[in-house]
C-alpha positions as CSV (number, residue, x, y, z in Angstrom):
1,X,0.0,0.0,0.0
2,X,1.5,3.5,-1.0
3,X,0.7,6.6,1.0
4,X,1.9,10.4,-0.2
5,X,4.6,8.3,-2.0
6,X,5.8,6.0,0.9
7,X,4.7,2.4,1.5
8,X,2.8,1.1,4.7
9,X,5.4,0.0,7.2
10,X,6.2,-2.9,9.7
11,X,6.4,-2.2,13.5
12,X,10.0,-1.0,14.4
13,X,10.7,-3.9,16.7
14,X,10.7,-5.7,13.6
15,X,12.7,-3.8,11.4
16,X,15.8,-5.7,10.6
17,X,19.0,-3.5,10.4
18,X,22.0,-3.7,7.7
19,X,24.5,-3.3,10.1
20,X,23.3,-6.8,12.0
21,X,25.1,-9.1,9.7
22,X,28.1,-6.7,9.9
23,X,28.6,-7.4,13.6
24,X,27.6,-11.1,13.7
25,X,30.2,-11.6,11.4
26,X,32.3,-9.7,13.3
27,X,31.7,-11.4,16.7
28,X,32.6,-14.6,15.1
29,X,36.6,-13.2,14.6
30,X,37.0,-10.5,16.6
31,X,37.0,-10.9,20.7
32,X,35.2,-7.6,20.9
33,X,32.9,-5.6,18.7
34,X,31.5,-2.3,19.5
35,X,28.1,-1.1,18.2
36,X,28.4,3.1,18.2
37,X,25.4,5.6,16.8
38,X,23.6,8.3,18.2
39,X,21.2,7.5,21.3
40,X,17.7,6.9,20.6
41,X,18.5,5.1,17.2
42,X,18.4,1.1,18.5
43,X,21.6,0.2,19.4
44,X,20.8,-1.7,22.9
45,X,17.6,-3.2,20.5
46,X,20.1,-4.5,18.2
47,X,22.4,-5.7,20.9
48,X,19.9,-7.7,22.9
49,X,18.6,-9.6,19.7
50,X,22.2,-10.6,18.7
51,X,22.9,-11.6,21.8
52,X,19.6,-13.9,22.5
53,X,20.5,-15.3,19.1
54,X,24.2,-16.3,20.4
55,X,23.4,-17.6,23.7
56,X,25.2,-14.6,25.8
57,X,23.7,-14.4,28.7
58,X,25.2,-11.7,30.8
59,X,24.1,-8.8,30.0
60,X,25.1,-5.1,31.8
61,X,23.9,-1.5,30.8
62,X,26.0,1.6,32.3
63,X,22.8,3.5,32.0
64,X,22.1,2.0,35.7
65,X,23.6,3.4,38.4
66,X,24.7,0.4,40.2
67,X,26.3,-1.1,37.0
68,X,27.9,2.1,36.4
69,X,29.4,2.5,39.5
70,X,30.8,-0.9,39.4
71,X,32.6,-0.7,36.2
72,X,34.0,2.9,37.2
73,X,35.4,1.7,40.8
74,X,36.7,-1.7,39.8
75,X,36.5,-2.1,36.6
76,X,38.1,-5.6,36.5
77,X,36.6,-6.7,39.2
78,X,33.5,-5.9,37.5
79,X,34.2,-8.3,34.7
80,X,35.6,-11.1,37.3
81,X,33.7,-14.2,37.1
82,X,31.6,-14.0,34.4
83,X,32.4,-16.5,31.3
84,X,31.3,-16.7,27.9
85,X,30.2,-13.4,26.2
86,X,29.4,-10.2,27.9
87,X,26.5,-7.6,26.2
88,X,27.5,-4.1,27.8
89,X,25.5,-1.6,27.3
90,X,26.9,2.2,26.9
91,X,30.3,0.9,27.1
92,X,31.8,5.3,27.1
93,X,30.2,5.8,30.2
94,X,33.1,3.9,32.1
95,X,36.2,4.4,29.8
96,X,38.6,2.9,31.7
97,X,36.7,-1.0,31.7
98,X,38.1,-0.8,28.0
99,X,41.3,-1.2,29.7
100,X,39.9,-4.3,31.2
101,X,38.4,-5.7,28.5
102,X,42.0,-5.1,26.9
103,X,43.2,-7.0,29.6
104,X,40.8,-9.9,29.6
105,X,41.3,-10.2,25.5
106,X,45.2,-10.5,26.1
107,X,44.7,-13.4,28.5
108,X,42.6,-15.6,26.5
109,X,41.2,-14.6,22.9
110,X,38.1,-15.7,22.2
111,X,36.2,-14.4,19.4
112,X,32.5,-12.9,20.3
113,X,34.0,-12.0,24.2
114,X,32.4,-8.8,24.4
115,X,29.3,-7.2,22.7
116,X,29.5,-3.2,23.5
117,X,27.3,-0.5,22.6
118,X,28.4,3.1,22.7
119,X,26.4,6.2,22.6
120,X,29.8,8.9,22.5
121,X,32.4,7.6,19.6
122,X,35.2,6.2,22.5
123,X,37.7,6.4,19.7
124,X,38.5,10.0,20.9
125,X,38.9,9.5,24.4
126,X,42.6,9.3,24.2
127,X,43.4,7.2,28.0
128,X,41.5,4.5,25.7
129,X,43.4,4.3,22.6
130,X,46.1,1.6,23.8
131,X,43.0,-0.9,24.4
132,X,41.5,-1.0,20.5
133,X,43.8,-1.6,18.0
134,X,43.3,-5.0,16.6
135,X,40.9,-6.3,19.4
136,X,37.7,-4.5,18.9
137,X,35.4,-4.2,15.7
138,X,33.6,-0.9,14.9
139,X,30.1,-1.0,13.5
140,X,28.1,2.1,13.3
141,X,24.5,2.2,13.9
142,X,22.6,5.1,11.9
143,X,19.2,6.0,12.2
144,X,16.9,4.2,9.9
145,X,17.9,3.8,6.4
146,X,14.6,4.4,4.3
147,X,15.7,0.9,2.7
148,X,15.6,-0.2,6.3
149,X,11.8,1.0,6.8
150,X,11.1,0.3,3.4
151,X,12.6,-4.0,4.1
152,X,15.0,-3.2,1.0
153,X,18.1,-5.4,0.9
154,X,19.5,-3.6,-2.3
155,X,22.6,-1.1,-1.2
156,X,22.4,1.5,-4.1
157,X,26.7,2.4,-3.6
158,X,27.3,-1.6,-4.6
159,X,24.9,-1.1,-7.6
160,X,26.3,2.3,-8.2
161,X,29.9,0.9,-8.3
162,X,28.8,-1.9,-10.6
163,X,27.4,0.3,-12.9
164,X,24.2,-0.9,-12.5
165,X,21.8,2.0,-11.9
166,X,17.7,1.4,-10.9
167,X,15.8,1.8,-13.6
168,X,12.7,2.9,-11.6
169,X,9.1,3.9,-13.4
170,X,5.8,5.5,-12.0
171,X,7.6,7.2,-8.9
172,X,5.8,9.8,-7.1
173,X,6.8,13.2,-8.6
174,X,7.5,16.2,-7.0
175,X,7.7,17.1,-3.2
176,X,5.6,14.4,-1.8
177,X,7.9,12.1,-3.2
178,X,10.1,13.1,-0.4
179,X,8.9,15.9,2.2
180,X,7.3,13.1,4.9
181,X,10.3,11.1,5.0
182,X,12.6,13.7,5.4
183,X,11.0,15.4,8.1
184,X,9.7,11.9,10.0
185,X,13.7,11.1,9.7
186,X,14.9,8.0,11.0
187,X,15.0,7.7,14.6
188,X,12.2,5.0,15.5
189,X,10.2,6.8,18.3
190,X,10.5,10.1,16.5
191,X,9.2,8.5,13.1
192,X,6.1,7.2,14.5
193,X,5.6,10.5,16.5
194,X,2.6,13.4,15.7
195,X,4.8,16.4,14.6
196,X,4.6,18.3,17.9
197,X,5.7,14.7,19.6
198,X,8.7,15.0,17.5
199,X,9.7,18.6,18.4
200,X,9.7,17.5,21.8
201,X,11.4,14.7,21.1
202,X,14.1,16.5,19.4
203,X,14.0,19.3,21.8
204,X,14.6,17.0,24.8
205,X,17.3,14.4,23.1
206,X,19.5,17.7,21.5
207,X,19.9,19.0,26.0
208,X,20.2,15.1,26.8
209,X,23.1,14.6,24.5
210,X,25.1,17.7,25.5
211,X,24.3,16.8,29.1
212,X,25.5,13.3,29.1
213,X,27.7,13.1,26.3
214,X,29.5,15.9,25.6
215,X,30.3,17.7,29.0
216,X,32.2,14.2,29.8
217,X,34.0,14.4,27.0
218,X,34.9,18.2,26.9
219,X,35.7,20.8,29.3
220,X,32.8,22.7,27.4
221,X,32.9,26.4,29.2
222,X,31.3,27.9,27.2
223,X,28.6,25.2,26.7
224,X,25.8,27.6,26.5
225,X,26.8,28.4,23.0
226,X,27.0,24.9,21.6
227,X,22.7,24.8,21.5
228,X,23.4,27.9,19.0
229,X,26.3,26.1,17.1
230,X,23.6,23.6,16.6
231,X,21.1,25.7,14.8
232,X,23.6,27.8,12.9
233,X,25.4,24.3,11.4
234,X,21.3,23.7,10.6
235,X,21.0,27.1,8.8
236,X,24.2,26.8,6.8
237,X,23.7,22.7,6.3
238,X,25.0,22.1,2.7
239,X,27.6,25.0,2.6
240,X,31.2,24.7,2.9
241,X,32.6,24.1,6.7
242,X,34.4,27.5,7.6
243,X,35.1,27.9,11.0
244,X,35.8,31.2,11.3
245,X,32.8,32.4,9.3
246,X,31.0,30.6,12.3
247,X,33.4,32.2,15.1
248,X,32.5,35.1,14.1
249,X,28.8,35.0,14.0
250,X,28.8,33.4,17.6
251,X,31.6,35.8,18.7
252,X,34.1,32.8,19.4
253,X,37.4,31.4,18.5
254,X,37.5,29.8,15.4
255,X,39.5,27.3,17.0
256,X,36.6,26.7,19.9
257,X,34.2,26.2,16.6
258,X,36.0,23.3,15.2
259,X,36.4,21.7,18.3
260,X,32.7,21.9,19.4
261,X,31.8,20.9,15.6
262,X,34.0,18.0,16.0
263,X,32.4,16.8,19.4
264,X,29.3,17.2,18.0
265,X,30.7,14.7,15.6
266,X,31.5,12.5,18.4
267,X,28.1,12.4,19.9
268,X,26.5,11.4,16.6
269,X,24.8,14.6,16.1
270,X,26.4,15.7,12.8
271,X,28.8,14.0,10.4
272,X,31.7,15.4,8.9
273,X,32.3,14.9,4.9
274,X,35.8,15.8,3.3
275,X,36.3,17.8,0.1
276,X,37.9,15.3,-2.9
277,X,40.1,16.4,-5.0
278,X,42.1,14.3,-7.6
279,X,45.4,14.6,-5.9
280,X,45.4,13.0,-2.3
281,X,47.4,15.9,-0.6
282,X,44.9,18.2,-1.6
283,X,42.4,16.9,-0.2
284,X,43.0,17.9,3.7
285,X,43.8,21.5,2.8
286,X,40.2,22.4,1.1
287,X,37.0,22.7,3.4
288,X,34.2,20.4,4.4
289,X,30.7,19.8,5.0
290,X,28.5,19.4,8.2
291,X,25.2,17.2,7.6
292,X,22.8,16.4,10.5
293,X,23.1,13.0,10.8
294,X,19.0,13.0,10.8
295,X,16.9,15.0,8.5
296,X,14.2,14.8,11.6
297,X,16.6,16.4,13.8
298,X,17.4,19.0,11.8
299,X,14.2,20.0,10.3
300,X,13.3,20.3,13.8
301,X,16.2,22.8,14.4
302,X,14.9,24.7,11.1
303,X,11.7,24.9,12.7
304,X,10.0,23.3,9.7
305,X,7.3,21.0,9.0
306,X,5.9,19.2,6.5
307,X,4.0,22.0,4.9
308,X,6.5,24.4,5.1
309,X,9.5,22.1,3.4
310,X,6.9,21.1,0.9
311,X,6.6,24.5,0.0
312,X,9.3,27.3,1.0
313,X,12.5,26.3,-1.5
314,X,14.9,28.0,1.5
315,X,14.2,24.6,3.4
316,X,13.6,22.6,0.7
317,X,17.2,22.3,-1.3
318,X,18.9,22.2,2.0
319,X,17.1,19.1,4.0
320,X,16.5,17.5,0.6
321,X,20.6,17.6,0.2
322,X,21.0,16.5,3.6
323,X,18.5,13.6,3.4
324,X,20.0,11.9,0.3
325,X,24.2,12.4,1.3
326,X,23.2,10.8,4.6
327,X,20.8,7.8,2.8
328,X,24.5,7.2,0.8
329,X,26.0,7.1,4.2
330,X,24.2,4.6,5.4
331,X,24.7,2.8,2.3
332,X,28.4,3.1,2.3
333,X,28.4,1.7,5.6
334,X,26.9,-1.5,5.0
335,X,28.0,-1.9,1.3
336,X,30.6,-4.7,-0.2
337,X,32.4,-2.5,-1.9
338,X,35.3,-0.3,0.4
339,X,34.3,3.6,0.0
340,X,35.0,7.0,1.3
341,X,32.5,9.8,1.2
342,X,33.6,12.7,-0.1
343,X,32.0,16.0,-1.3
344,X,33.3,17.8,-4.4
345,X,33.5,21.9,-5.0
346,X,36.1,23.4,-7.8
347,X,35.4,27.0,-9.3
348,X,31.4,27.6,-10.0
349,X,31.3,23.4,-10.1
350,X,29.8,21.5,-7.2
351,X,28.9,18.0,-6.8
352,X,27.5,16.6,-3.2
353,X,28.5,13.0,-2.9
354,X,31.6,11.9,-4.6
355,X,32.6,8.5,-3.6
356,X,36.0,6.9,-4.3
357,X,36.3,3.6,-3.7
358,X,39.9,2.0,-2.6
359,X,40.3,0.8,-6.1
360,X,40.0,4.2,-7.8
361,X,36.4,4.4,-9.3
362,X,34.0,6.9,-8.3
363,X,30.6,7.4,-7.8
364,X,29.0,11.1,-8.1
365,X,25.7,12.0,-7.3
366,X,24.0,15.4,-6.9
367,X,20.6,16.0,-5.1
368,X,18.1,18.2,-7.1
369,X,14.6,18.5,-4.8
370,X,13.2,19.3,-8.5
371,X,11.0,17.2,-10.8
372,X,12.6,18.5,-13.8
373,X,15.8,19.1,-15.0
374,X,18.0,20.8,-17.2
375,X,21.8,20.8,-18.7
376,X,22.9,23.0,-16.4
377,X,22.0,19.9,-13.4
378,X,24.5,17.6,-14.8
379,X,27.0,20.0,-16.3
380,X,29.2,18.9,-13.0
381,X,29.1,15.1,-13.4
382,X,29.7,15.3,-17.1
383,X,32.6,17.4,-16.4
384,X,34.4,15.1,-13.7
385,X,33.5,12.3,-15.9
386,X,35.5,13.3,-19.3
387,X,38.6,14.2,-16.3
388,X,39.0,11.0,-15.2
389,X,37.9,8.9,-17.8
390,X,37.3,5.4,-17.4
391,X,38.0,5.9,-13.1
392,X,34.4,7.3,-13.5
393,X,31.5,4.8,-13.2
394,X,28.6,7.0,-12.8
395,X,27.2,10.1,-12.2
396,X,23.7,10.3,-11.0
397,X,21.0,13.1,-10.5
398,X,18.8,12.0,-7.3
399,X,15.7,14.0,-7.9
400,X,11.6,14.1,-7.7
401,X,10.8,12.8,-11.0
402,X,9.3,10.0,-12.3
403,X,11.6,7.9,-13.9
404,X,14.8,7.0,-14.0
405,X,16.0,9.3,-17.1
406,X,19.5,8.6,-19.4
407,X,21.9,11.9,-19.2
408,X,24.1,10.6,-21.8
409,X,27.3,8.2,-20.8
410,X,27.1,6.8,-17.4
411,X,25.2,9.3,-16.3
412,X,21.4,9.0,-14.9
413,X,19.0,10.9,-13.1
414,X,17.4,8.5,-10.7
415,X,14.0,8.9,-8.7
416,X,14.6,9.4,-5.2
417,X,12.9,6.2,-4.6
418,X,15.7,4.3,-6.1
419,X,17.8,4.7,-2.8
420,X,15.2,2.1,-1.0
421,X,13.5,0.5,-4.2
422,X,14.4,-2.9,-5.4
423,X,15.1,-6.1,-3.0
């Protein structure tokens, strides 16, 4: 059954997640595997079912205070005694039982010891460094993939890569192809929500996370500016990173900016994406762009609903953009093929999602919130595609249209549909 262009859909509890087979696989070579994402986005869910489904039956979250206390006061006397594999739940809230789990790993590996979950990325807590390399596996946990919602099993960066673009008829056109979705986002309780439910909810997780994850992590002082770093990042979402343009419009070091952006970062609240260029030096010296990690999230930090993306283009381009480089980076995550992310800018000529995979050949796709389009839409793609020649596999156009148009060679403008369409 379709509905303002988006199928009827199964009860989250159900809804299986990509990244599952990632970490089974993992658990059954590694001693340790990590499960890290934003809260709220069904990491412990995850956790608990993989864990029923091996037989581990100790199972500890650091989100209790007694648990908590225990792993921070002894934390190898808090692993003492228990055999087989350990689920632990919010693993950064007690940094230093990584150096125990180190410790148990070096005694005796077993693969699938430990099952962790973390809500702050550990990796930069620097006291905890010495305990990963080699011994733990990292999978990230997103927010819903609409290919996750939609029980898709088709990852559009392998396709991409193998040149084999959706060819995808009778899509919804126009905005409704897309507005719900993007503003719904993919957090499972926020999804499901009425829209003043999901303010709330957005509201109330934004103060939860700088409370409990980011004042740990950070001697924040000036912490009451980060809930304005927030919704100036929202504002400027799509634009080239500059740190000092932001300094300056929140009157603080340019230096402070970066490091706030870059914890925000670390509590899953935005993402990060590089500039490419064709030389691999270049590449750290030009600037990049913050996404939300959820179109919900920051939609709700635009202050925009439904009717008002669906019809004011100042919100429309930018969470459109946003929603379809962060579908890709879900894709990229779970996908065979080894690829970075990557945005592209040279002279008047922007492109939004380059990716380079580790044997050379990229991807390029631009986001257009349009049902129609013109020359000047792929100008961009055809020019990085006579540069590098045969490197290039294809450029695609993600728009509202109907159908899945030919551009010329190996390039395509694809419905947005074809991100979650297809099994």
């Amino acid at each position: 059954m379709m509905l303002d262009g988006r199928s009827a859909s199964p009860q989250i509890a159900l809804l299986p997640r990509h990244a599952q087979s990632r970490v089974t696989d993992a658990l059954d070579h590694r001693p340790a595997v990590l499960i890290m994402g934003a809260r709220q986005v069904g990491k412990s869910t995850l956790a608990e079912q993989i864990a029923a489904s091996r037989g581990i039956s100790h199972f500890l979250s650091l989100d209790e205070e007694g648990p908590l206390q225990a792993a921070r006061s002894d934390p190898v006397g808090f692993l003492a005694g228990m055999d087989g594999g350990i689920l632990i739940d919010e693993v950064q809230r007690a940094p230093n039982l990584l150096l125990a789990i180190k410790r148990d790993i070096d005694r005796a590996r077993r693969p699938g010891r430990f099952l962790l979950t973390g809500s702050a990325n550990i990796l930069s807590a620097p006291k905890v460094l010495d305990a990963l390399p080699g011994r733990l596996a990292l999978v990230t946990l997103w927010p819903l993939a609409q290919s996750e919602i939609e029980g898709s099993r088709r990852n559009i960066v392998d396709a991409l890569m193998a040149g084999d673009m959706p060819w995808i008829s009778g899509a919804t056109v126009g905005r409704r192809a897309f507005v719900r979705r993007t503003v719904e986002g993919g957090f499972p309780e926020a999804r499901l929500a009425t829209p003043q439910q999901r303010h709330r909810f957005f509201s109330d997780y934004v103060t939860a996370v700088l409370r409990r994850d980011l004042a740990p992590l950070s001697d924040l002082r000036k912490i009451h500016a980060v809930p304005r770093l927030l919704r100036l990042l929202a504002a400027r979402v799509g634009g080239i990173h500059v740190a000092r343009n932001l300094g300056a419009s929140l009157e603080l070091n340019h230096a402070t900016v970066q490091t706030y952006v870059m914890l925000l970062e670390t509590a899953f609240l935005v993402r990060i994406v590089p500039a490419w260029r064709p030389g691999i030096g270049n590449r750290e010296i030009h600037a990049p762009k913050v996404y939300f990690v959820d179109s919900g999230l920051l939609a709700s930090l635009l202050g925009a609903d439904e009717r008002r993306v669906a019809a004011d283009d100042q919100f429309t381009g930018r969470l459109f953009e946003n929603f379809v480089a962060m579908e890709i980076a879900k894709h990229v995550d779970w996908a065979e093929t080894i690829v970075t992310q990557y945005h592209y800018r040279s002279g008047n000529d922007e492109i939004d999602v380059v990716l380079e995979a580790n044997s050379g050949e990229i991807v390029a796709i631009e986001a257009k919130a349009s049902a129609t389009l013109g020359p000047r839409d792929w100008r961009a793609l055809a020019k990085l595609r006579d540069a590098l020649g045969e490197r290039f596999r294809a450029g695609v156009i993600v728009y509202a249209g109907e159908q899945t148009i030919p551009l010329g060679d190996r390039l395509r403008a694809m419905p947005v549909s074809g991100l979650w369409a297809g099994d």
